[in-house]
C-alpha positions as CSV (number, residue, x, y, z in Angstrom):
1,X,17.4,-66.4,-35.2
2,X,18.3,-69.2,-33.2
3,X,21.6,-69.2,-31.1
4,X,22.4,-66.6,-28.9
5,X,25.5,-65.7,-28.0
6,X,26.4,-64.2,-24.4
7,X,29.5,-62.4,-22.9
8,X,30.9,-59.9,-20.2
9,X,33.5,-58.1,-20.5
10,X,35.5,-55.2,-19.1
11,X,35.3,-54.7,-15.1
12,X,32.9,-57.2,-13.4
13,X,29.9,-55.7,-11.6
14,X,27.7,-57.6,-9.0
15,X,24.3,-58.2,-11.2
16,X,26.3,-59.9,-14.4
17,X,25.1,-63.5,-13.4
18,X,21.9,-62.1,-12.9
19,X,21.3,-60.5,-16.3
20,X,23.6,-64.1,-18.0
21,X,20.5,-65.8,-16.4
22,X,17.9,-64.0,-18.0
23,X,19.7,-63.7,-20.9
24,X,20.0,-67.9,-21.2
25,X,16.6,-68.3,-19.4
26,X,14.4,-66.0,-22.3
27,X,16.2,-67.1,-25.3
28,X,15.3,-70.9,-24.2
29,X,11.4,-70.2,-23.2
30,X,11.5,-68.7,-26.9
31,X,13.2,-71.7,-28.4
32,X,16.4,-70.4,-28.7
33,X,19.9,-71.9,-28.2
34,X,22.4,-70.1,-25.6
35,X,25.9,-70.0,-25.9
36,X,27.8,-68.9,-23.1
37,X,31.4,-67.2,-24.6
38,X,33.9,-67.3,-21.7
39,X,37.0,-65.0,-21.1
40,X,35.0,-61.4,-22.7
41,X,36.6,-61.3,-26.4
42,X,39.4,-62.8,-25.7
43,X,37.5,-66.2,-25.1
44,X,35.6,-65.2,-28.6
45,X,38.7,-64.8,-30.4
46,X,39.9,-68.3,-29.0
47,X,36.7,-69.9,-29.4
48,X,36.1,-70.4,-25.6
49,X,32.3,-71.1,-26.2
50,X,29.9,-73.6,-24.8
51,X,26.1,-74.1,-24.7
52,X,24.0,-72.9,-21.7
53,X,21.2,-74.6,-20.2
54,X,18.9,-74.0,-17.7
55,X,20.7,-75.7,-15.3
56,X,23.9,-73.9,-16.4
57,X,22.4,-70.3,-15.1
58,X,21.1,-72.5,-11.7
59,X,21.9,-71.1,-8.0
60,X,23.7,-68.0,-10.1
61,X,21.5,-65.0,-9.7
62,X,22.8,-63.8,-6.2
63,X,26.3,-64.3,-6.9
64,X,28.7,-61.3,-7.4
65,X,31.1,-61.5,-10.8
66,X,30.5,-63.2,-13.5
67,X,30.2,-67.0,-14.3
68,X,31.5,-66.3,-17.7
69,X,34.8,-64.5,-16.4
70,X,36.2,-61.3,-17.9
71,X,39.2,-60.2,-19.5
72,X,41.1,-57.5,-21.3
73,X,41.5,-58.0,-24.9
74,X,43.5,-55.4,-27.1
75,X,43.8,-57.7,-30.0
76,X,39.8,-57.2,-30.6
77,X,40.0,-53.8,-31.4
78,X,41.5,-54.6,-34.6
79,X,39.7,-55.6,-37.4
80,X,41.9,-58.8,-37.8
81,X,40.4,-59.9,-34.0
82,X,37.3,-58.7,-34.9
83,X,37.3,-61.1,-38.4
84,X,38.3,-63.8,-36.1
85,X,36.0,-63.3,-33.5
86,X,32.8,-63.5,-35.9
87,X,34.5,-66.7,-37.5
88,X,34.0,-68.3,-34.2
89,X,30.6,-66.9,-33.8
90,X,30.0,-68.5,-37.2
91,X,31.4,-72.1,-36.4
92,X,29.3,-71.9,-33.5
93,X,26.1,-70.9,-35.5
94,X,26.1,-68.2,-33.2
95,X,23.8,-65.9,-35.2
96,X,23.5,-62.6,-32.3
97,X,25.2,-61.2,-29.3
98,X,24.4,-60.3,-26.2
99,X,27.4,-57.9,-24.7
100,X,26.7,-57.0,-20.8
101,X,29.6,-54.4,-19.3
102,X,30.3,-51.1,-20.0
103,X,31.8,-48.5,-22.9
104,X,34.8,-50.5,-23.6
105,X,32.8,-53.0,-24.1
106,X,30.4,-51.3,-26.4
107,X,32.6,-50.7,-28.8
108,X,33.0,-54.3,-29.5
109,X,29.5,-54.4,-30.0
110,X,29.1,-52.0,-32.3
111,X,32.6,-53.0,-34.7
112,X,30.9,-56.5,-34.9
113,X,26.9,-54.9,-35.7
114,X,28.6,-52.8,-38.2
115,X,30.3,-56.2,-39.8
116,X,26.9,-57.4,-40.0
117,X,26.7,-59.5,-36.8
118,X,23.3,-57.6,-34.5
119,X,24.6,-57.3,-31.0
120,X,22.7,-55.8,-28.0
121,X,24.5,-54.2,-25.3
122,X,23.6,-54.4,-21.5
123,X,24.8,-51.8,-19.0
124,X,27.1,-53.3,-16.8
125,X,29.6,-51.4,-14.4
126,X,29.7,-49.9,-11.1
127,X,30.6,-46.5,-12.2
128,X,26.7,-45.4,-13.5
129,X,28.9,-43.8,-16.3
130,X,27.1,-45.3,-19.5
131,X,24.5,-43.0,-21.2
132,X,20.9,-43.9,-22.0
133,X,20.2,-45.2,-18.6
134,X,19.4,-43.9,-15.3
135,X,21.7,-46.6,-13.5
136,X,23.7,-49.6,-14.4
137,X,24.1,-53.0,-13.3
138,X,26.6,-53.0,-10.2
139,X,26.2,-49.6,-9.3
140,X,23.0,-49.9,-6.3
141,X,25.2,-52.4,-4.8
142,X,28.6,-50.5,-5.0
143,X,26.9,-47.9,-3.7
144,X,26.0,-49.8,-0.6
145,X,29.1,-51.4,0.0
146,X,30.7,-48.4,0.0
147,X,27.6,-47.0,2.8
148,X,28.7,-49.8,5.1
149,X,32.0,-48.9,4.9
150,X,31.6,-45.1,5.7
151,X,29.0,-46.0,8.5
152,X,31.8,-48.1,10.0
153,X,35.2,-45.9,9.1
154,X,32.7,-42.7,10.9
155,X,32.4,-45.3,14.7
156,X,36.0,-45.3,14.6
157,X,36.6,-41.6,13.5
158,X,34.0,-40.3,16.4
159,X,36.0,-42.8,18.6
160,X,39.2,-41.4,17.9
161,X,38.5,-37.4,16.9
162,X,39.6,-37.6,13.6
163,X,39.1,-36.8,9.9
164,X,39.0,-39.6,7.4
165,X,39.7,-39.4,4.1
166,X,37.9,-42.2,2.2
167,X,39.0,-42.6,-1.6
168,X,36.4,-44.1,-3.8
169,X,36.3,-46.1,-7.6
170,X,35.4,-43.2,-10.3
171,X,38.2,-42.3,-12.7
172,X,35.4,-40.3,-14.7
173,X,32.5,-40.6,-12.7
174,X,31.7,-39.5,-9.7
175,X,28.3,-40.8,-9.1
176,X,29.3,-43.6,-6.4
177,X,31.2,-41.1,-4.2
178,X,28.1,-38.6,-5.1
179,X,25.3,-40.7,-3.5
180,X,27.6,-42.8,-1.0
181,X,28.8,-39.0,0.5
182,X,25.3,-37.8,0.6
183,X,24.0,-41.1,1.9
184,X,26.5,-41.5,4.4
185,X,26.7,-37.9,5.6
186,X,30.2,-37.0,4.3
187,X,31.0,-33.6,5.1
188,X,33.1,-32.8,1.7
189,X,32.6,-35.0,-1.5
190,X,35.5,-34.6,-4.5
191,X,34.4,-35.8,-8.2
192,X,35.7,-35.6,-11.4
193,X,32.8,-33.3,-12.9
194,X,32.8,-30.5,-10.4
195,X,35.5,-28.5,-9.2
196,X,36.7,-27.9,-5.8
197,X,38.7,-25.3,-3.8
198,X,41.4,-26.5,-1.1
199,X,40.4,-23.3,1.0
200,X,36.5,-23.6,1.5
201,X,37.2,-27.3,2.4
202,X,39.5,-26.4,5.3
203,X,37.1,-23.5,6.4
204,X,34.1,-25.4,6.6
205,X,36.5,-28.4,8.4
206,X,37.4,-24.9,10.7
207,X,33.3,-24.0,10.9
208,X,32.7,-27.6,12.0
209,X,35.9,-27.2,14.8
210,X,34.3,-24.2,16.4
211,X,30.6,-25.5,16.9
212,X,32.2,-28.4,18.4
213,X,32.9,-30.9,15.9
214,X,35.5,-33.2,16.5
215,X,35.2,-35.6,13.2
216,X,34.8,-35.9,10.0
217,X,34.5,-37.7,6.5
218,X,35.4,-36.1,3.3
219,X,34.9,-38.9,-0.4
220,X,37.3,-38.7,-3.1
221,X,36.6,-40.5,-6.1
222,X,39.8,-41.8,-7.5
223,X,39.6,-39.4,-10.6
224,X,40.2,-36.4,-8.8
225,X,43.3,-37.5,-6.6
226,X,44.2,-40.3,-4.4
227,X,43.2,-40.1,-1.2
228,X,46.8,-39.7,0.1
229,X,47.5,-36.9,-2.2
230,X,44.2,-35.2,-1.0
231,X,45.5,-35.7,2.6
232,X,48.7,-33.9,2.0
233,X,47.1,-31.1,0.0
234,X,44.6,-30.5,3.2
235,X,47.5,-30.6,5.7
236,X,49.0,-27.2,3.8
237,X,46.0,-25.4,4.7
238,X,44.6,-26.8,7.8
239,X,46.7,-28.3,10.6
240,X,44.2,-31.7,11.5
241,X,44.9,-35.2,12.2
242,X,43.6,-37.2,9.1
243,X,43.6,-41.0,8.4
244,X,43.2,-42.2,4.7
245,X,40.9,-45.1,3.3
246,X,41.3,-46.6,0.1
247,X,38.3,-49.0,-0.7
248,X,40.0,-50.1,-3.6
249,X,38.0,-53.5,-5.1
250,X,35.9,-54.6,-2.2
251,X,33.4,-51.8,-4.3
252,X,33.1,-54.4,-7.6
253,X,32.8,-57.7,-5.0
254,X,30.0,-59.3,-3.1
255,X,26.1,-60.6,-3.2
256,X,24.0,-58.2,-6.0
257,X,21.4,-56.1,-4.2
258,X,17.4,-56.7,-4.9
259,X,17.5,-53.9,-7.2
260,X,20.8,-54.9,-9.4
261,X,19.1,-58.4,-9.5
262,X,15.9,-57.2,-10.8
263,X,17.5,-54.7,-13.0
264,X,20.0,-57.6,-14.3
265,X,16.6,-59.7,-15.3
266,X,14.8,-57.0,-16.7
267,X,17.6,-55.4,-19.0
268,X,18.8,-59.5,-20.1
269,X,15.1,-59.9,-20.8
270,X,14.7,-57.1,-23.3
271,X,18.2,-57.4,-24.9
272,X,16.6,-61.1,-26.2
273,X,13.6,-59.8,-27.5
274,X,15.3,-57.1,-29.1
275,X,17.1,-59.8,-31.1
276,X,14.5,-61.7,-31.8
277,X,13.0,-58.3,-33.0
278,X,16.0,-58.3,-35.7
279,X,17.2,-55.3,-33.9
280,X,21.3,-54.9,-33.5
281,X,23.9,-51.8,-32.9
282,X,21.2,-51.1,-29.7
283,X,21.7,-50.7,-25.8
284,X,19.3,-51.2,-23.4
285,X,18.4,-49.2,-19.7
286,X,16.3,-48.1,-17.6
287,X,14.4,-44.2,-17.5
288,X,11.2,-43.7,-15.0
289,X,11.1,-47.3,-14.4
290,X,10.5,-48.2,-18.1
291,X,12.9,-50.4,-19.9
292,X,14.1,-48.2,-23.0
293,X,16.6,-48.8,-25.5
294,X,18.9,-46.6,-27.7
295,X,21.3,-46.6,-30.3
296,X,24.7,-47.9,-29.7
297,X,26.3,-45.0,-31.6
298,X,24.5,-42.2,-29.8
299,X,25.1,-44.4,-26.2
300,X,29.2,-44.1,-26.9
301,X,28.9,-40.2,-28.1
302,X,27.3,-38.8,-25.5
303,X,28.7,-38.8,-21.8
304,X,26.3,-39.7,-19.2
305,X,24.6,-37.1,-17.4
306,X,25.7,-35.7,-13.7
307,X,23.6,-34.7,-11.0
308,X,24.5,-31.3,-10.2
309,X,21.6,-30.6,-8.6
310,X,22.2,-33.6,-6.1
311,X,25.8,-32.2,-6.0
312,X,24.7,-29.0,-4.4
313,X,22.1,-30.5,-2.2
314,X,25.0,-32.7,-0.7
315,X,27.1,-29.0,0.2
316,X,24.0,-27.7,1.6
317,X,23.0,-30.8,4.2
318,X,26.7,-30.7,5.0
319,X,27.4,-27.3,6.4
C-alpha cells in the first residue's frame, strides 16, 4: 500500500473537507501518497486526479462542501465505467479508495472491492439514512440549520397568529425533521416511516385553539408530501390560516458543526488504517462513541434504523 485514493460523491454534506483532511493528513504521517479524485466517479472515469499534500487539505476543515466537488455519474454503474475507472486508478498507481457520501455511493465501492480494488466507505449525507452508524457526516449540522430556522419562522408565526408549515430534506428518512421538530418544539412532525392521520392533526391544532393557542409549527419531511400539498390537505379539515416554508438546500450548505468536524476526522482516520490493515468492501461509523466498522454488503441491505421511541416522545411533549 502506498497511494491512496480519495473522493465524494453523491449529495455534499458539511463535514466532507473535514474527513478529505484526515483522510490526506493519516495516509501521509504513515508514509502514504494521497490522491485527491475530483468530480465523484465521473472525475475517476475521466482521470480528474491529482496528488494531495498537506498544504492541499490547509484552512479546509471548517468549510461546508467538498473541495473535491461532487457529481452524478450514471455511466459508473456499468461495468464498462467501472473497467475504466480502475484503469485510471491504475495509471495513477492508485492502489485503495477512500469513498465518503452515502448509499449511492456505496455501491460504487463495493462494484470496484468486488473487482479487486479494497475501498472503504465513509458516511457522508445529511439524511442519517446509512446503516452501521449512529449518525453521519452532515447530519448534526443540518439539523441545526434547520433549528435556527424554526426558532426564527416560530418569532414571526407568534407575531402574526399563524400556523407554519415547514417542509424539510428526507425523501426516505425522517430523522432531520424528527430531532429538528422535537428540538424546536414543533407541534406535528410528518416522516416517511410513520404514519399519520389528517384528522388527529387538526384536533390537536383545535385542542391547542381552545386553551388559547394562537400558533403553530407542524415539519414535513419532503418524503411524505410537500409542504404545499400538506397545506391544502389541512385546509379540508380545519379552517386555519397557514403559511408554507420550504427550506430546500440551505439544509446541505454552511460551516460543519464541532461535532461533524470531529466525526469527519475520526471516521477519515479509521478508513486509512483500515487500508493499511488490507481491509476493503468495509464502512466505517460511529456506535456509543466507539468508531466501528462493518461490511459494505450488510451496510446496503439493511435500512437504517428509526427512532420510534423518540417519535412518540415528540407527540407526547407536543399535546
Amino acid at each position: 500500500m502506498k497511494k491512496i485514493g480519495i473522493l465524494t460523491s453523491g449529495g455534499d454534506a458539511p463535514g466532507m473537507n473535514a474527513a478529505i483532511r484526515a483522510v490526506v493528513r493519516k495516509s501521509i504521517y504513515n508514509g502514504l501518497e494521497a490522491y485527491g479524485i475530483y468530480q465523484g466517479y465521473s472525475g475517476l472515469i475521466n482521470g480528474n486526479i491529482k496528488q494531495l499534500e498537506l498544504g492541499s487539505v490547509g484552512d479546509i476543515i471548517h468549510r461546508g462542501g467538498t473541495m473535491l466537488r461532487s457529481a452524478r455519474c450514471d455511466e459508473f454503474k456499468t461495468r464498462e465505467g467501472q473497467q475504466k475507472g480502475i484503469e485510471q486508478l491504475k495509471k495513477f498507481g492508485i492502489d485503495a479508495l477512500v469513498v465518503i457520501g452515502g448509499d449511492g455511493s456505496f455501491m460504487g465501492a463495493k462494484a470496484l472491492t468486488e473487482q479487486g480494488f479494497p475501498c472503504i466507505g465513509v458516511p457522508a449525507t445529511i439524511d442519517n439514512d446509512i446503516s452501521g452508524t449512529q449518525f453521519t457526516i452532515g447530519f448534526d449540522t443540518a439539523l441545526n440549520t434547520v433549528l435556527d430556522a424554526i426558532d426564527r419562522i416560530r418569532d414571526t408565526a407568534s407575531s402574526h397568529e399563524r400556523t407554519f408549515i415547514i417542509e424539510v430534506m428526507g425523501r426516505d428518512a425522517g430523522d432531520i425533521a424528527l430531532w429538528s421538530g422535537l428540538a424546536g418544539g414543533a407541534e406535528t412532525i410528518l416522516v416517511p416511516e410513520e404514519k399519520y392521520d389528517m384528522e388527529n392533526i387538526a384536533e390537536r391544532l383545535r385542542s391547542g385553539q381552545k386553551r388559547g393557542k394562537k400558533h403553530s409549527i407542524i415539519i414535513v419531511a419532503e418524503g411524505v408530501m410537500s409542504a404545499t400539498e400538506f397545506a391544502e390537505e389541512l385546509k379540508k379539515s380545519i379552517d386555519i390560516e397557514t403559511r408554507v416554508s420550504v427550506l430546500g438546500h440551505i439544509q446541505r450548505g454552511g460551516t460543519p458543526t464541532g461535532f461533524d468536524r470531529v466525526l469527519a476526522s475520526r471516521l477519515g482516520a479509521r478508513a486509512v488504517e483500515l487500508l493499511m490493515e488490507g481491509k476493503g468492501g468495509r464502512t466505517v461509523g460511529i456506535e456509543k462513541d466507539q468508531i466501528v466498522d462493518n461490511d459494505i454488503l450488510s451496510v446496503l441491505g439493511q435500512p437504517r434504523n428509526f427512532s420510534s421511541d423518540m417519535y412518540d416522545l415528540s407527540q407526547i411533549l407536543s399535546i
